[in-house]
N, C-alpha and C positions, 0 to 999 in steps of 0.2 A: 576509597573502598578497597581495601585489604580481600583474600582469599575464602577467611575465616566467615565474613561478613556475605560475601557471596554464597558461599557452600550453605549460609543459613538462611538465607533466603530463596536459595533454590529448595531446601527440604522443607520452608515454612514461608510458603508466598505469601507478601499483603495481601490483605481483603481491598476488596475494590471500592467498597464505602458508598456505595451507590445511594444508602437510607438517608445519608446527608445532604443529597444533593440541594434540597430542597432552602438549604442555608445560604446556596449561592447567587443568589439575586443580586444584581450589578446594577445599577443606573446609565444610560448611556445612551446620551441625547435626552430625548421624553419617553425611554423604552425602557422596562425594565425585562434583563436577560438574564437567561439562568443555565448554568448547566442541567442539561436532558438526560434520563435513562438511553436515548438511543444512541447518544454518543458512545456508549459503552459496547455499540453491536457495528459489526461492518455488514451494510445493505448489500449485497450483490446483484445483478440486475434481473435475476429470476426469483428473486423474492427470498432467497438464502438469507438469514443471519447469521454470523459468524461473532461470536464474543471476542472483544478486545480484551483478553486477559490479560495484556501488559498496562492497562489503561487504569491510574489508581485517583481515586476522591481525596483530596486531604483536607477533611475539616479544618483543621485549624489557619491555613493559610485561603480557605475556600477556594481551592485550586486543582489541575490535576497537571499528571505527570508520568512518565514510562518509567517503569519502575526497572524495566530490562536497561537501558539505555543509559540510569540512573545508575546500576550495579556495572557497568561497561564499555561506557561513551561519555565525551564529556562534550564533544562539538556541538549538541544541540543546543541551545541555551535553553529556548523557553519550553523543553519537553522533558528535558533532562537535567539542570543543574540549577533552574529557576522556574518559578512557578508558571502557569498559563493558564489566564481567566478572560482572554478574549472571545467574551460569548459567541460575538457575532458571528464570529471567522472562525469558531470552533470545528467544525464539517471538513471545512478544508484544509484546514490544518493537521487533522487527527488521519485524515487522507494520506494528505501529501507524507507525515511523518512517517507511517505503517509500511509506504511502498520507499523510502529513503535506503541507500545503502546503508550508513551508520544503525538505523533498526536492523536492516535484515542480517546485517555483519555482527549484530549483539545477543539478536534472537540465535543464531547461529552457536558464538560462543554458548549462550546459557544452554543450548540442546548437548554440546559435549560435556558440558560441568554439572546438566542433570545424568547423564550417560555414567558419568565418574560416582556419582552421589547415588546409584540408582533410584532413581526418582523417574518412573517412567508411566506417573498417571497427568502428565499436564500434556493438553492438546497442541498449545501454543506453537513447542517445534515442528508436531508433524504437520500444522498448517505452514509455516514458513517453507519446508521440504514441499511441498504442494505447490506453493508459491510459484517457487526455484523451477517446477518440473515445468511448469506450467509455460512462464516465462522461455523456459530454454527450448518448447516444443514451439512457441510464438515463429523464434529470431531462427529456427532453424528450416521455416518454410519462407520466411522474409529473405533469409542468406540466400536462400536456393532457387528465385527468381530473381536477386539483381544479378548471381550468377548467370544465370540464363540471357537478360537482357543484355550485358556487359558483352558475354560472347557473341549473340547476334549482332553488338554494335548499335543498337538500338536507342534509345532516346529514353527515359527514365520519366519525368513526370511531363503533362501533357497542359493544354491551357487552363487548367483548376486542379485540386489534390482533393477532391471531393468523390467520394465513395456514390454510384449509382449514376454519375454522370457520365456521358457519351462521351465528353473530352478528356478525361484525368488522366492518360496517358496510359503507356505498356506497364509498369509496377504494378497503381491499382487495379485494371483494367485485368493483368493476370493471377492477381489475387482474388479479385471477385469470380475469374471463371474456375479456379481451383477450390472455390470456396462451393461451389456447386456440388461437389463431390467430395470434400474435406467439411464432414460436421464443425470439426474444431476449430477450423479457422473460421468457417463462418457461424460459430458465435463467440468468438476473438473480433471480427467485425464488427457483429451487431452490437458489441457490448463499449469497444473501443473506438471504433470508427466515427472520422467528423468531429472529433476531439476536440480540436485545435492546439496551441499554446496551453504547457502547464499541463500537458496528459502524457506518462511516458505510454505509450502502445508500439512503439516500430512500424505504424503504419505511414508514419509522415516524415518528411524531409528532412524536420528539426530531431525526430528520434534517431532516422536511419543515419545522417550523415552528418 
């Protein structure tokens, strides 16, 4: 992907091809799977739908793929430089992909190459800006109680790392009582909390450390 080729897909984005999806029926096991319209929307957990505008249909290989990722990354394989028709595990992947560095470092680039093009009617980057803001108002009430614990000398997780439990220690234990009086963390909680493995949130051991 050349510059030229970029600058023209920034002032002339794919169509998303959603009306084909209907072509993608897979076999797999005794199930037949198909790419869904809601793959195309990110659910948030108040009922928000957010359009996957990087998210494209490609008839002909009945597949989809980031089309941003595709003009600016090439580390992804199966989102970016080869196709992806793994119906079953579509959800999690289209997940996992959306919150990945390489997305948000691509989305990023195409928000200053739309900046340069003026092209300033796609949503896309001010949702990834949102993201960003989002994220960095997270890790910056996360920073400022293991600061706090670290200077007491205190003890960091407790006998579980489970959010509403009497034992989880001083971490969660003063994130739940900040979250009493901080709206935003406490639905940064509700939304991310009890995760487990495979969720980045900074509310767990595997995120923060």
């Amino acid at each position: 992907m050349n510059s030229t080729i970029r600058e023209y897909f920034v002032l002339n984005p794919p169509k998303q091809n959603v009306e084909f999806i209907s072509d993608s029926g897979r076999q797999i096991g005794e199930k037949v799977r198909m790419c869904s319209k809601n793959n195309f929307f990110r659910l948030k957990k108040n009922g928000e739908k957010i359009q996957r505008e990087w998210l494209i249909y490609s008839p002909c290989s009945k597949s989809v793929f980031c089309y941003v990722c595709k003009l600016f990354g090439n580390s992804d394989q199966s989102l970016c430089t080869t196709r992806f028709r793994d119906w079953k595990n579509v959800t999690s992947r289209l997940a996992s992909h959306e919150t990945s560095l390489l997305h948000c470092t691509n989305v990023c680039q195409l928000s200053q190459l739309s900046k340069t093009a003026k092209r300033i009617d796609s949503q896309m980057p001010q949702q990834n800006q949102n993201e960003r803001a989002y994220w960095r108002d997270a890790i910056v009430r996360v920073v400022e109680v293991l600061k706090f614990i670290a200077e007491q000398g205190l003890g960091i997780f407790g006998d579980n790392k489970t959010f509403g439990s009497e034992q989880n220690g001083n971490f969660l234990g003063l994130l739940e009582l900040i979250s009493k009086f901080d709206p935003f963390l406490a639905g940064h909680i509700g939304e991310h909390g009890n995760k487990g493995k495979g969720h980045v949130n900074y509310l767990s051991s595997q995120n923060v450390f």
